[in-house]
N, C-alpha and C positions, 0 to 999 in steps of 0.2 A: 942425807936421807932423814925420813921425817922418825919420831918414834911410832910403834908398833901400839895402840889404841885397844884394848879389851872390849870386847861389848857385851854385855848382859844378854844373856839368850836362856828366858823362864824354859823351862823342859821338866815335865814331870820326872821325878827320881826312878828308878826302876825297883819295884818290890818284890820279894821273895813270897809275899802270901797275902791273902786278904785283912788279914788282923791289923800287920804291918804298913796298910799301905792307909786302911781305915785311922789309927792313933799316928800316925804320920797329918792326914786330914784333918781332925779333931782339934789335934794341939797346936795349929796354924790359927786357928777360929779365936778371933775374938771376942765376940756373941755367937756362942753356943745355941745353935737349932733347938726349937723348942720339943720338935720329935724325939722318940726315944731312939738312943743307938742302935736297940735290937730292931729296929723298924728300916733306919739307913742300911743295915748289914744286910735284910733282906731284900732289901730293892739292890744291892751291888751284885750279890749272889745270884741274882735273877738275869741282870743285867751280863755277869762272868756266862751264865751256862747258856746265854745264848748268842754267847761268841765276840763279846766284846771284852777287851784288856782292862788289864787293873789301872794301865796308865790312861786309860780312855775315863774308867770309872771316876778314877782323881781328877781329872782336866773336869768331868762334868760336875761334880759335887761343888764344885767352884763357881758353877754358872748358874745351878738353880738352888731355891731354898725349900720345893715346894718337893717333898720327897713318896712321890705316888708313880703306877709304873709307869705311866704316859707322861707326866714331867720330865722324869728322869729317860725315858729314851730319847723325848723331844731335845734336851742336853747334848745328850749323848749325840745324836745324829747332829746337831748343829756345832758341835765340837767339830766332827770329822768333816762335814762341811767345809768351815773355817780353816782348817787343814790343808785340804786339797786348794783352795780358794788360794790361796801364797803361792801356790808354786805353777799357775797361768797353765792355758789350752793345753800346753804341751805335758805337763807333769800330772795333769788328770788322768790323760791316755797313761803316761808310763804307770800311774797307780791303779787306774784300770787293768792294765793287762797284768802288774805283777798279783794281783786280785785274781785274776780269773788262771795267771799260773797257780797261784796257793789252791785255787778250786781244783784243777788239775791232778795235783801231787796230793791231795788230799783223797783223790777219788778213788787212787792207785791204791793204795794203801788197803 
């Protein structure tokens, strides 16, 4: 038998709170955005209360530079895009339907 091969699989960290997950972000940069942080923190904020994760936040802060709310949703959605886009016809449906379960259990509540 052959050896057992590692592979690198990026995957955002999982963070305890937005601070955390923002200086996590930051200190990865090596040209520092010319925006101010308190400007990034409100476009994440915006982005958190309307239903999207912190690890969705990180994956998209990675993909634009341009920090205004239609940039960053545009991120944001072509993040999750990309996402579903890997796992073919079949894994759309399963993330579809586990989507409209969480809508479900959500409504119960």
């Amino acid at each position: 038998m052959g050896e057992l091969i590692k592979l690198e699989v990026t995957q955002a960290p999982a963070f305890s709170d937005t601070a955390e997950m923002l200086n996590t972000w930051w200190k990865g940069q090596k040209a520092k955005p010319l925006v101010k942080p308190a400007r990034i923190r409100h476009i994440v904020e915006l982005a958190l209360n309307a239903g999207w994760t912190l690890e969705d936040c990180y994956l998209a802060l990675d993909t634009t530079w341009a920090f205004t709310e239609s940039a960053f949703e545009t991120a944001l959605r072509k993040q999750k895009e990309e996402q579903e886009d890997r796992y073919g016809k079949l894994g759309k449906r399963i993330l579809r339907l586990r989507r409209e379960r969480k809508g479900e259990k959500g409504m119960q509540r």
